[in-house]
C-alpha positions in Angstrom: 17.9 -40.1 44.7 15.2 -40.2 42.1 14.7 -37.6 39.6 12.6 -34.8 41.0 9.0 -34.9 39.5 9.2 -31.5 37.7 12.5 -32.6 36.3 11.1 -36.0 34.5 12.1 -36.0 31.2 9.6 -35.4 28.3 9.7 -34.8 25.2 6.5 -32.5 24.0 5.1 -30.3 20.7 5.4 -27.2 20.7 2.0 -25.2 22.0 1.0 -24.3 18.2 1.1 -27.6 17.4 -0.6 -29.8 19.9 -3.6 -29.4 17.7 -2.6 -30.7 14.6 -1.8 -34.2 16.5 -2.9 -34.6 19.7 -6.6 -33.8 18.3 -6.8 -37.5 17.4 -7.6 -40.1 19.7 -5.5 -42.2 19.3 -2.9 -39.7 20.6 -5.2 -38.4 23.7 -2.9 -40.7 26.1 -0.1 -37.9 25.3 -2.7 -34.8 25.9 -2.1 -34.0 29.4 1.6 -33.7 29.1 1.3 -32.4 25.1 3.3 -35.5 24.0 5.8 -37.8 25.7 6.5 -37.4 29.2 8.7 -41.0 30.4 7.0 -42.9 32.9 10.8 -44.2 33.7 13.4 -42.4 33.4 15.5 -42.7 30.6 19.0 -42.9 29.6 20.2 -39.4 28.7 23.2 -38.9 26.1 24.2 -35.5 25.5 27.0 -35.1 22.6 28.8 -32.2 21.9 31.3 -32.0 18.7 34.0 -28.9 17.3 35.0 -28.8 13.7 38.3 -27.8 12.8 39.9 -27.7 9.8 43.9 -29.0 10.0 46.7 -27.4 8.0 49.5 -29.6 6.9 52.6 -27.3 7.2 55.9 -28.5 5.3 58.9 -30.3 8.0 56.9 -29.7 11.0 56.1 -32.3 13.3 52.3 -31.3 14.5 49.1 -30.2 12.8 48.1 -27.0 12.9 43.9 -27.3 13.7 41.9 -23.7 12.7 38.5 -23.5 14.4 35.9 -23.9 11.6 32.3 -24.2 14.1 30.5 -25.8 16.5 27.9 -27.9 15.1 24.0 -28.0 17.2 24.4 -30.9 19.8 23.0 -34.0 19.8 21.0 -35.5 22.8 20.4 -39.7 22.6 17.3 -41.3 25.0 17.2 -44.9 25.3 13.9 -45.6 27.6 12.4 -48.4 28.6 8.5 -48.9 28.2 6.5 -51.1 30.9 2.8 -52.2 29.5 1.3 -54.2 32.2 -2.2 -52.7 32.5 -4.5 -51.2 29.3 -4.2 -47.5 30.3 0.0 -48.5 29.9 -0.2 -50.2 26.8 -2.3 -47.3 25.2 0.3 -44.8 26.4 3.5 -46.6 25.0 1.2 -47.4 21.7 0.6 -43.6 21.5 4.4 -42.7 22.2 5.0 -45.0 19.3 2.8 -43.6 16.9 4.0 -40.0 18.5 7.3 -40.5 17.1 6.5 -41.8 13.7 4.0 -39.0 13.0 6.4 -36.4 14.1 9.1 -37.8 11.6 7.0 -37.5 8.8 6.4 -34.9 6.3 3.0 -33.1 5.3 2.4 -35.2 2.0 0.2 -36.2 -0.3 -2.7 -34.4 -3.2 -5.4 -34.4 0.2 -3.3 -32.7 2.3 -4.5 -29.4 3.2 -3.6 -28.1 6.0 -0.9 -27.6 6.8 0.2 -27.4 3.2 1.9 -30.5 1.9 5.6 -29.6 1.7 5.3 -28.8 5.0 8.2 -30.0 7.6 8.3 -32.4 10.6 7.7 -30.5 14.0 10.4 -29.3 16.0 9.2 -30.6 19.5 10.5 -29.3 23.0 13.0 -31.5 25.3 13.5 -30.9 28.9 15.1 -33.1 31.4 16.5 -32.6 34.8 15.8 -29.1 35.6 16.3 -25.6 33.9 19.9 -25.6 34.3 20.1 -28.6 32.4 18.0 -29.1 29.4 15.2 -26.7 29.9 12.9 -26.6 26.5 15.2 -27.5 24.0 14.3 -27.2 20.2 14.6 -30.7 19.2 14.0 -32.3 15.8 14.2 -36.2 15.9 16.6 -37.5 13.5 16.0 -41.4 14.0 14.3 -43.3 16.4 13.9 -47.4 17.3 12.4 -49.8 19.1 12.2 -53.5 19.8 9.6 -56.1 19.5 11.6 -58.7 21.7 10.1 -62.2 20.8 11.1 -63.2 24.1 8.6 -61.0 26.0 5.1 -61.2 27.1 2.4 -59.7 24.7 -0.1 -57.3 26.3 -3.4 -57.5 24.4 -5.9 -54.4 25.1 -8.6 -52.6 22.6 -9.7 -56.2 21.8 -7.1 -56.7 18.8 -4.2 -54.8 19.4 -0.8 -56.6 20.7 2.4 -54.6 22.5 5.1 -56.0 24.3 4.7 -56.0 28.1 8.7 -54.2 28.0 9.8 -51.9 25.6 13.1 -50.0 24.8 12.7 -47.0 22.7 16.2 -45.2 21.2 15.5 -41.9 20.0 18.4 -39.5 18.3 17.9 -35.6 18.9 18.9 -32.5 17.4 18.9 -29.5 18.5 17.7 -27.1 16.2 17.7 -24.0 17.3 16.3 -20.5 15.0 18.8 -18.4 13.3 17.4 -15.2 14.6 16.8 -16.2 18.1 20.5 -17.3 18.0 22.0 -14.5 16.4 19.8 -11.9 18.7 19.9 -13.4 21.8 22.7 -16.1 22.0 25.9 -14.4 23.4 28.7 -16.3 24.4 29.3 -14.9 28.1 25.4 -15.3 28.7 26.0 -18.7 28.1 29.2 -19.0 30.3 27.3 -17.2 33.1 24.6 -20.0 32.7 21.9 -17.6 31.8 21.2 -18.8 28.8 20.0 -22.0 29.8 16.5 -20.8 30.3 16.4 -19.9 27.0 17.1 -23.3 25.1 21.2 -22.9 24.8 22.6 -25.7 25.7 
């Protein structure tokens, strides 16, 4: 069964921020959606880690683990990218330069606004329905791709080359805010399944 349409996964700014980078037009592929939405679906990776912290205790034979935290999970995408016609190889080129504008930093003795110093965006993940990842706070920690020698080159704008089949890793990380965690996260809501709809996952 394919994934429902209003389940596809994408991977979007924030509403505040859509201005700052979809304003350009070399992004304006990404407007409609405000940033990536996967034209196939990808491979989804959720990851979930506890810390403990062991205690060694003398002429015993097994470790003693104290709970220390649970750490924000981690969510990997590996999607593949087709760029057969121009309108595909402008979208994959503006997923591209998507992700390496969102991993960047406000910089530099021009920068006005925002002020430099300023951080990457924290974007908005959802995939496969509200009881699954439904607007998730996401920071992207890495992300790669692959410029396969082996594969047909799509040439469109006149000068610009792209790979006719992409694959595009990205690492997420949920980053959630402290005060909408400590005043609305509760343990049981999130047993219950309730909190899912607010970006607990």
């Amino acid at each position: 069964m394919p994934v429902l349409a209003k389940n596809r996964t994408k991977l979007v700014l924030k509403p505040g921020a859509r201005g700052l980078y979809l304003g350009q037009d070399i992004l304006a592929p990404l407007r409609p959606h405000g940033g990536i939405m996967f034209p196939l679906q990808p491979d989804v990776i959720y990851s979930q880690s506890v810390n403990y912290s062991p205690y060694d205790m003398a002429h015993t034979n097994y470790t003693y683990n104290a709970y220390r935290n649970t750490p924000s999970p981690d969510i990997q995408l590996t999607g593949v990218m087709a760029s057969v016609t121009d309108d595909e190889a402008r979208y994959t080129y503006a997923c591209l330069h998507f992700l390496r504008s969102v991993t960047k930093m406000f910089y530099g003795l021009g920068q006005q606004s925002p002020a430099a110093g300023t951080p990457p965006p924290v974007l908005e993940f959802s995939s496969f329905g509200d009881k699954q990842f439904s607007n998730i706070p996401v920071v992207v920690q890495t992300f790669s791709t692959t410029y396969d020698s082996n594969v047909d080159l799509k040439l469109f704008d006149g000068e610009t080359q792209i790979p006719a089949m992409m694959t595009i890793f990205i690492q997420l990380s949920v980053q959630l805010n402290p005060d909408k965690q400590k005043r609305q996260f509760t343990t049981s809501n999130f047993i219950s399944g309730s909190a899912y709809r607010q970006g607990f996952i």
